[in-house]
Structures are given as C-alpha cells and as structure tokens.
C-alpha positions as CSV (number, residue, x, y, z in Angstrom):
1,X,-14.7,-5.3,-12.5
2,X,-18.1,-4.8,-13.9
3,X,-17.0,-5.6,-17.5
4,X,-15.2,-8.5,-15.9
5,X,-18.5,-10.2,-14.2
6,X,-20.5,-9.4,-17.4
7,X,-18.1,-10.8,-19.8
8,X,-18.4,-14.4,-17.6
9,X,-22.6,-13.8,-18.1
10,X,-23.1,-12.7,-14.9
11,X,-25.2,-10.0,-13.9
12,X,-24.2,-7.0,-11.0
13,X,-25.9,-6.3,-8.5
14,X,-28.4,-9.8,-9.5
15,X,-25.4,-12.3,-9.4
16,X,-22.6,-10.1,-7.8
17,X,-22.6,-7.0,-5.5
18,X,-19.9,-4.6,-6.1
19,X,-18.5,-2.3,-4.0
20,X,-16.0,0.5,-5.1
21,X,-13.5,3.1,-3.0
22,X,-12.6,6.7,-3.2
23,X,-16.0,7.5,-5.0
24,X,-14.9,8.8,-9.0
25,X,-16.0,10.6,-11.1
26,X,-16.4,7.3,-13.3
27,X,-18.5,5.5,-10.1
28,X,-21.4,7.1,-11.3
29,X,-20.9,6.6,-15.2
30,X,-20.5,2.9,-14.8
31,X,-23.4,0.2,-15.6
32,X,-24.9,0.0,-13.3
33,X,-24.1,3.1,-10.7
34,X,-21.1,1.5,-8.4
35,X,-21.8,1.4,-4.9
36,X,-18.6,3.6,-3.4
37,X,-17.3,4.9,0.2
38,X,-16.8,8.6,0.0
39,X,-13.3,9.9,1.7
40,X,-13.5,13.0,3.2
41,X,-10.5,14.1,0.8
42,X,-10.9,17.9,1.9
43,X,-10.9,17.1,5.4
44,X,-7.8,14.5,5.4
45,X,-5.9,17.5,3.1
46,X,-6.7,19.9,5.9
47,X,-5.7,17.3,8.9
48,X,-2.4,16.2,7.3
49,X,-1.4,20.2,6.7
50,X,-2.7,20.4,10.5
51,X,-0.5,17.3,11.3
52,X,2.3,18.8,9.4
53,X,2.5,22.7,10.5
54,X,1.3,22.2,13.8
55,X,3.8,23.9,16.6
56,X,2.1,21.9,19.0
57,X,4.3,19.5,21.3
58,X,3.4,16.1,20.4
59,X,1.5,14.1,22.9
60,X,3.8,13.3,25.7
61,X,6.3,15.8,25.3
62,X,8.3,17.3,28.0
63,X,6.3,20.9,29.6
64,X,8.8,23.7,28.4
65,X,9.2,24.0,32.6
66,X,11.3,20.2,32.6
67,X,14.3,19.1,32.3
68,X,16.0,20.2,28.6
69,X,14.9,17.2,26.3
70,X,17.4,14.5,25.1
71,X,18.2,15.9,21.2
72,X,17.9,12.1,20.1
73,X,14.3,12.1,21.4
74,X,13.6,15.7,19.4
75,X,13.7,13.8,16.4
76,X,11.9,10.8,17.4
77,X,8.4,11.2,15.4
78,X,5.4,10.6,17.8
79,X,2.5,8.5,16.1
80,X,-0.8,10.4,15.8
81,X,-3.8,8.1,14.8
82,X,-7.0,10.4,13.3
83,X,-10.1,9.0,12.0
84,X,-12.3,11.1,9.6
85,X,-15.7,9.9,8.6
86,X,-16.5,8.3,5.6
87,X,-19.9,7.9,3.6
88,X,-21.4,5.2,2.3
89,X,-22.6,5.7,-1.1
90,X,-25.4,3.5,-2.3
91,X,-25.9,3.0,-6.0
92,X,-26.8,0.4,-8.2
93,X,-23.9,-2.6,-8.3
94,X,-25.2,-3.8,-5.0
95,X,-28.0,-6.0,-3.4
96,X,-28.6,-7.2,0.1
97,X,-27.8,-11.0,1.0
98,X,-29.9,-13.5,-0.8
C-alpha cells in the first residue's frame, strides 16, 4: 500500500494515513513505520485451547440434577462470544484529520 500511494506521487502520512493489522514484523521496516493494531495472538491461542478443552457445560446447559438431555441437543454447539484487547500501535504512516 505504501509503494502504491508513492508510486501515484503521493506522500504517507502527508497525503494519506495508513493503517495496518496484525502488527509484522515488516510494520516496523516499512517507510515510514505503519501505524498497526496489535492482537493479543498469545492470549486468543490460550482462549481458543480454553474454548476447546474446556469440560465445562456450555452456558445454558441442563444441571447434571435434570432431566437426561435430548442427544440431538448434545451436539448442538453453543456460541461463545470473547473479546480480547487489542493495542493500538502508533507509528509513522499516520496523521490526524486535516
């Protein structure tokens, strides 16, 4: 993207801010330093092997004291939602509004 904007004569972050994801390696190599949100990667590796070997009941499922559960239902996946923290990182391919 860089390369793109500075092959059409335009200048990052003077004539365009750009933002990146995932924050590379390469984020920091680029010219100028891209302006990247940082994942949590450890953390979402951890919660999805969490989420995955968990012996937990889902949320919602029958007490071990009710009725016997419907077998169809056993295999009925119940949706988690999770949200880990992400970091801004600022660099150098961004500006604030003009």
């Amino acid at each position: 993207m860089l390369q793109a904007i500075a092959e059409r004569g335009l200048r990052s972050p003077d004539d365009v801010s750009v933002t990146g994801f995932d924050d590379l390696p390469f984020a920091t190599w680029a010219t100028p330093p891209l302006t990247t949100v940082r994942q949590p990667l450890a953390a979402m590796a951890a919660t999805a092997f969490w989420m995955l070997t968990s012996g937990a009941p889902p949320p919602g499922a029958p007490s071990e004291s009710a009725a016997p559960p419907d077998p169809a239902a056993e295999r009925e996946v119940q949706p988690r939602h999770l949200e880990l923290e992400t970091t801004l990182v600022i660099r150098h391919s961004t500006a604030p509004p003009r």
